[in-house]
ROVOBA-289696 format. One record per residue (C-alpha): residue number from 1; residue in three letters; x, y, z. Coordinates in Angstrom, 2 decimals, padded with zeros to 5 digits. Each point is the difference from the previous one (the first is absolute). Example, Ala and Ser with C-alpha at 12.3 -4.5 7.8 and 13.67 -1.06 7.14 Angstrom:
REM residues 2
i->1 aa->ALA px->012.30 py->-004.50 pz->007.80 $
i->2 aa->SER px->001.37 py->003.44 pz->-000.66 $
REM end
This chain:
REM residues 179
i->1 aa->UNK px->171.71 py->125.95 pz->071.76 $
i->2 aa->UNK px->-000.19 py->-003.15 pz->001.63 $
i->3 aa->UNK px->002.41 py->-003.94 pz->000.00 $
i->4 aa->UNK px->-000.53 py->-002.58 pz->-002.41 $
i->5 aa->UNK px->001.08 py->-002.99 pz->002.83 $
i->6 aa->UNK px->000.51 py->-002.15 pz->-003.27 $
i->7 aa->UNK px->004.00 py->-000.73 pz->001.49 $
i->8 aa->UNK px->000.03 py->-003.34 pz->001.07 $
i->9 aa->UNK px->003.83 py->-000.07 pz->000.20 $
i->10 aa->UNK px->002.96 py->002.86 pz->000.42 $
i->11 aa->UNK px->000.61 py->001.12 pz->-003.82 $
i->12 aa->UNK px->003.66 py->-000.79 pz->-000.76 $
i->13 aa->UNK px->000.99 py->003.84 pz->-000.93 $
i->14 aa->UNK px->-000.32 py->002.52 pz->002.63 $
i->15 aa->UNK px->-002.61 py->-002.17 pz->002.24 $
i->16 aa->UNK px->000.50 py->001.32 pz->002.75 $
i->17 aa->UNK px->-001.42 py->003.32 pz->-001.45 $
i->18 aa->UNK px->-003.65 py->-002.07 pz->-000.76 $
i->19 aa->UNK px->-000.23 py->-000.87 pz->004.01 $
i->20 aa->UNK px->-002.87 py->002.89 pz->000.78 $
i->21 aa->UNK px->-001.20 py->001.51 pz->003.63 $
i->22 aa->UNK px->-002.09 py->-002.93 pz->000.08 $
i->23 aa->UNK px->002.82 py->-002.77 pz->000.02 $
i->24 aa->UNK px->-000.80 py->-001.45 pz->-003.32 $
i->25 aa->UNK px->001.87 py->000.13 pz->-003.69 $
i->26 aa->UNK px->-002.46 py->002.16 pz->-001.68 $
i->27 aa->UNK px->000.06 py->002.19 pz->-003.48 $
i->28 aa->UNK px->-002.04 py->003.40 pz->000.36 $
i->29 aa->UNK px->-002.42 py->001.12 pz->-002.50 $
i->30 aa->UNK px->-001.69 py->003.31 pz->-000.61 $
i->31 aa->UNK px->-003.23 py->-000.05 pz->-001.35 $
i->32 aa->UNK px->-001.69 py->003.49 pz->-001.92 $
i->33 aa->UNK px->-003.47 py->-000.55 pz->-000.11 $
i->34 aa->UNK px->-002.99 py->001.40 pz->-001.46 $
i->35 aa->UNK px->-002.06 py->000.42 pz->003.49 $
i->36 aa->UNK px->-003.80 py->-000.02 pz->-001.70 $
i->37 aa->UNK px->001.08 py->-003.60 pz->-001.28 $
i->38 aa->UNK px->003.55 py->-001.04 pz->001.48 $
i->39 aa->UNK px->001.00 py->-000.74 pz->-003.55 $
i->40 aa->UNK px->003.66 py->000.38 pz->000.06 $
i->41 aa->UNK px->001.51 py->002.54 pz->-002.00 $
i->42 aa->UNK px->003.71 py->-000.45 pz->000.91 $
i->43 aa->UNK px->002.49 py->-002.25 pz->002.38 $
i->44 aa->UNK px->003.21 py->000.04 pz->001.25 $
i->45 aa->UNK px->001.17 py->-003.68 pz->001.32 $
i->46 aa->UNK px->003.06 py->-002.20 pz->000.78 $
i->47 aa->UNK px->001.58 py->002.84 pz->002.28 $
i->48 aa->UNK px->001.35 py->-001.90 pz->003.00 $
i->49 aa->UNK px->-002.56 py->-000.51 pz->003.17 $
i->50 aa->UNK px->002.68 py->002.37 pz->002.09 $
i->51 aa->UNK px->-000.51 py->002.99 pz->-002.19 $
i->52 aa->UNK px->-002.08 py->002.59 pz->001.36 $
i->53 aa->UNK px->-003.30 py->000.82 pz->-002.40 $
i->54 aa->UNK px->000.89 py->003.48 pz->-001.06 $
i->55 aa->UNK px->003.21 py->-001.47 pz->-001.34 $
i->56 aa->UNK px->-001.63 py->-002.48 pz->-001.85 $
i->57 aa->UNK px->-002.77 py->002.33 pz->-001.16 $
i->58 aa->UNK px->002.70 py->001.45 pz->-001.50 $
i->59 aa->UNK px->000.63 py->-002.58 pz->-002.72 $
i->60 aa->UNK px->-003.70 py->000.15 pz->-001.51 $
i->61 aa->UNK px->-000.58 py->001.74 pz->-003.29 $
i->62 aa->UNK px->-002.27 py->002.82 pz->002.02 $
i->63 aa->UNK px->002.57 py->000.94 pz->002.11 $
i->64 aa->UNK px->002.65 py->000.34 pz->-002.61 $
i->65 aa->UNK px->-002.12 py->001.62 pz->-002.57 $
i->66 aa->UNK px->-003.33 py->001.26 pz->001.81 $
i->67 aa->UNK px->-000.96 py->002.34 pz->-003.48 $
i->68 aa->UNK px->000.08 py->-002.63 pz->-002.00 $
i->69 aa->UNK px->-002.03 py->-002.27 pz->002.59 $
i->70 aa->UNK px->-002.36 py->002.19 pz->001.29 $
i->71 aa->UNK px->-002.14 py->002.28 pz->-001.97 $
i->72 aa->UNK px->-000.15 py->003.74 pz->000.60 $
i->73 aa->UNK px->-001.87 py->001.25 pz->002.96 $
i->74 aa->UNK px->-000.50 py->-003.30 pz->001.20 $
i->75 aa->UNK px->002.43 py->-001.79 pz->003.28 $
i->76 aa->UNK px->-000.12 py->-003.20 pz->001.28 $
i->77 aa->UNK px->-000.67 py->-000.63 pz->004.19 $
i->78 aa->UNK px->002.95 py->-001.57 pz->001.84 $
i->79 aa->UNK px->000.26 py->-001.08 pz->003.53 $
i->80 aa->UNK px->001.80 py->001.85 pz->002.61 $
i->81 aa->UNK px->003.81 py->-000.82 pz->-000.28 $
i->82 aa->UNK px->000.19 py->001.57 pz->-003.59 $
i->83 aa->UNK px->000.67 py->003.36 pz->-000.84 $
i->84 aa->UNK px->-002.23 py->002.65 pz->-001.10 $
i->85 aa->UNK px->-000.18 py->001.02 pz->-003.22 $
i->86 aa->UNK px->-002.52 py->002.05 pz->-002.75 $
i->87 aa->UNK px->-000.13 py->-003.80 pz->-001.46 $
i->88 aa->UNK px->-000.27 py->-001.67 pz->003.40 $
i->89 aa->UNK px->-002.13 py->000.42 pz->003.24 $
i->90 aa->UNK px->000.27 py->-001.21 pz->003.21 $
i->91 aa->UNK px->-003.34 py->-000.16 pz->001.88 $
i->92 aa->UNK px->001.21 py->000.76 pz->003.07 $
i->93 aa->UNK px->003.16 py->000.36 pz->001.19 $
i->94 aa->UNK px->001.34 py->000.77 pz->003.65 $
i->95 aa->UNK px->001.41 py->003.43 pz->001.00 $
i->96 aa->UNK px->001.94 py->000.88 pz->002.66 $
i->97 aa->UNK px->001.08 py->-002.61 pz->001.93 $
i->98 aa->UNK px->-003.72 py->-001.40 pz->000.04 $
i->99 aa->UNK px->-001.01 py->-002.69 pz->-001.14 $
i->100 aa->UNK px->-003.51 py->-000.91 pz->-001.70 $
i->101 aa->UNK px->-003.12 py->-000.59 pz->001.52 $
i->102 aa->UNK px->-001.24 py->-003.62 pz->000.01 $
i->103 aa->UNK px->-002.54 py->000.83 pz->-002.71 $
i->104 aa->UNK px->001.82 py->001.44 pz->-002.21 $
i->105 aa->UNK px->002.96 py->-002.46 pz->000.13 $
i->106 aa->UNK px->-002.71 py->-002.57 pz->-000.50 $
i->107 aa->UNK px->-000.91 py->002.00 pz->-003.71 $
i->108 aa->UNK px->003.63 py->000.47 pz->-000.72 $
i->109 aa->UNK px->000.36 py->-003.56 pz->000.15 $
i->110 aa->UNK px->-003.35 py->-001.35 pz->-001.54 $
i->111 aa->UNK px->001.05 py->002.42 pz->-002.85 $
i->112 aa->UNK px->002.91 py->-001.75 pz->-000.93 $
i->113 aa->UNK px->-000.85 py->-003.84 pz->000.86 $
i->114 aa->UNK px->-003.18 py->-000.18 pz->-001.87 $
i->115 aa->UNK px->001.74 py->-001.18 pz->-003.48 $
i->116 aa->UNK px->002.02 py->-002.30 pz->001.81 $
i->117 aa->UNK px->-002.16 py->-001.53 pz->001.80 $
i->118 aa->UNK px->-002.03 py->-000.36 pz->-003.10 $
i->119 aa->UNK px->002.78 py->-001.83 pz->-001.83 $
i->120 aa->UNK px->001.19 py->-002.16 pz->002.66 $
i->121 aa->UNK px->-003.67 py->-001.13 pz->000.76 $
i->122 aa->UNK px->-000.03 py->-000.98 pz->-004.12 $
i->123 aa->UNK px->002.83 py->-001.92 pz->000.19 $
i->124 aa->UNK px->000.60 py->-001.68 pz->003.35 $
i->125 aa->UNK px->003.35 py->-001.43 pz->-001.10 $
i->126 aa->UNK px->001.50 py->003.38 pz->-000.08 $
i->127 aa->UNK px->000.23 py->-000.53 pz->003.91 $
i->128 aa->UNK px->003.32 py->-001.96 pz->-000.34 $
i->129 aa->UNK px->001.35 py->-001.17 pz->-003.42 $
i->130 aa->UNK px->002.61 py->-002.93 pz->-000.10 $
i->131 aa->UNK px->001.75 py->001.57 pz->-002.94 $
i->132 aa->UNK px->002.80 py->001.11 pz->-000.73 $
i->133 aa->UNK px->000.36 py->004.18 pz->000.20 $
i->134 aa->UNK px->-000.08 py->000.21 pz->-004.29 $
i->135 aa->UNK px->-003.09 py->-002.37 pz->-000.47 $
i->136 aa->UNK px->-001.58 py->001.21 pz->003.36 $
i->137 aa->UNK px->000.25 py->003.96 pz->-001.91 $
i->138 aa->UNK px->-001.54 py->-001.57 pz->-003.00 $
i->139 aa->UNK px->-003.31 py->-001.73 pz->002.08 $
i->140 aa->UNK px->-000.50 py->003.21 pz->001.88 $
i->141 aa->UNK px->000.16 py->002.13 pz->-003.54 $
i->142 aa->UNK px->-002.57 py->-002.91 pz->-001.73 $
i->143 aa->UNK px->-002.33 py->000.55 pz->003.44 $
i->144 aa->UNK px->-000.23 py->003.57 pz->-000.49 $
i->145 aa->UNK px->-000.57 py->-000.07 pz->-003.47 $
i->146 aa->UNK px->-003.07 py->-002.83 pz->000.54 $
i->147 aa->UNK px->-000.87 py->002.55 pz->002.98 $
i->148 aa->UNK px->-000.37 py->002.66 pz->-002.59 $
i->149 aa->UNK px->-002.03 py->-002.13 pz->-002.66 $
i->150 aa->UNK px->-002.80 py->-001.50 pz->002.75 $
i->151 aa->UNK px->-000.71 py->003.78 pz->000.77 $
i->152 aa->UNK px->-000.16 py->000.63 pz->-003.56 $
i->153 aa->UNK px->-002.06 py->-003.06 pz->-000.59 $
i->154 aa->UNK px->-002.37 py->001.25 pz->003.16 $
i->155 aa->UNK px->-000.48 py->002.74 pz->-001.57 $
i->156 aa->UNK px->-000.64 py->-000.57 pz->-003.42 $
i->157 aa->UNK px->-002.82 py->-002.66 pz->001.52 $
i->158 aa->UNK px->-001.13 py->002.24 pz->002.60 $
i->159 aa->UNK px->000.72 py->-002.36 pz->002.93 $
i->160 aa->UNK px->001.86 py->001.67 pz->002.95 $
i->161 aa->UNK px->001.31 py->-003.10 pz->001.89 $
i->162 aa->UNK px->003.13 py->001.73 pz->000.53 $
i->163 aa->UNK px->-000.51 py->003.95 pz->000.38 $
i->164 aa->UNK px->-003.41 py->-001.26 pz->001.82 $
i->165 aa->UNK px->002.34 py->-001.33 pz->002.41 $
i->166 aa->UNK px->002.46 py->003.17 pz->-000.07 $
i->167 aa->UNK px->-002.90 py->002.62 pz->000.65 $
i->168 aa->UNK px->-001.16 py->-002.39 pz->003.00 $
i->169 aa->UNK px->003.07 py->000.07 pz->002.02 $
i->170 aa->UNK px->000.74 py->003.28 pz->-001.15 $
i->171 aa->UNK px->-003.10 py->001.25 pz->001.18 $
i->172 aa->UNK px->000.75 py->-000.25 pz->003.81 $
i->173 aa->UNK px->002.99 py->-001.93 pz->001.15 $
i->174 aa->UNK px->-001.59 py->-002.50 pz->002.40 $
i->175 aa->UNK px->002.19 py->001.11 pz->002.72 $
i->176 aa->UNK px->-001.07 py->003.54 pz->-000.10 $
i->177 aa->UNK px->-004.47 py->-000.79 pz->-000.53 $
i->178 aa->UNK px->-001.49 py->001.18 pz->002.62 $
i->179 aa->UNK px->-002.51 py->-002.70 pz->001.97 $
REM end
């Protein structure tokens, strides 16, 4: 999951629940993506920036109804704070009392920032909206929808501008390439 920053002001009803861990009015947004292409398969958005992720993963139509999402014998990869299920993976998780090793924190986040990343570099204005929180739902929905048809439209004309760009930084997070 990650913030949509697109809160200029504190929403009338229940703002004080958009103000995240990042002191900022915020709406969360969960993104299921298909990780060979980061077309996005399902969303959950306009939960309050306070609300933890697992929560708000809770509101998608996978979560509710992963049979009728998910096909048999097939799961989707989720970052660490989610749970474990037949339908859902966690990478790696911590055990214990320990905590992960710097690599393999690095993945678990890599894995689940790629499609954002992707969508906010599309459509810069995503970084702060001066909308209201209706309209501001709306633009995200229409940018993830045109996010959808460019790598529908790359593919059909066999350019890779954006999943050229994915596999890149996927590759080898910069941090982590050894010199």
């Amino acid at each position: 999951g990650s913030y949509f920053n697109t809160l200029f002001q504190k929403p009338g009803y229940f703002g004080e629940m958009f103000y995240d861990r990042k002191s900022t009015y915020s709406m969360n947004c969960q993104l299921i993506v298909m990780l060979h292409n980061l077309h996005i398969v399902d969303y959950g958005l306009g939960h309050p920036g306070s609300v933890h992720d697992v929560y708000a993963f809770l509101g998608t139509r996978t979560a509710q109804n992963p049979d009728m999402m998910i096909p048999p014998e097939h799961w989707i990869w989720a970052d660490s704070v989610y749970v474990t299920q037949m339908w859902c993976v966690v990478p790696f998780k911590s055990t214990g009392g320990t905590g992960l090793s710097q690599s393999r924190n690095i993945y678990n986040k890599y894995l689940s920032k790629h499609a954002f990343a992707a969508l906010k570099g599309q459509f810069q204005s995503l970084h702060e909206l001066r909308l209201n929180m209706k309209i501001a739902m709306h633009w995200i929905q229409c940018c993830m929808i045109i996010h959808n048809m460019i790598i529908d439209f790359e593919d059909a004309l066999g350019v890779e501008r954006t999943m050229g760009w994915a596999r890149r930084e996927g590759a080898e997070p910069r941090h982590c390439q050894t010199k």
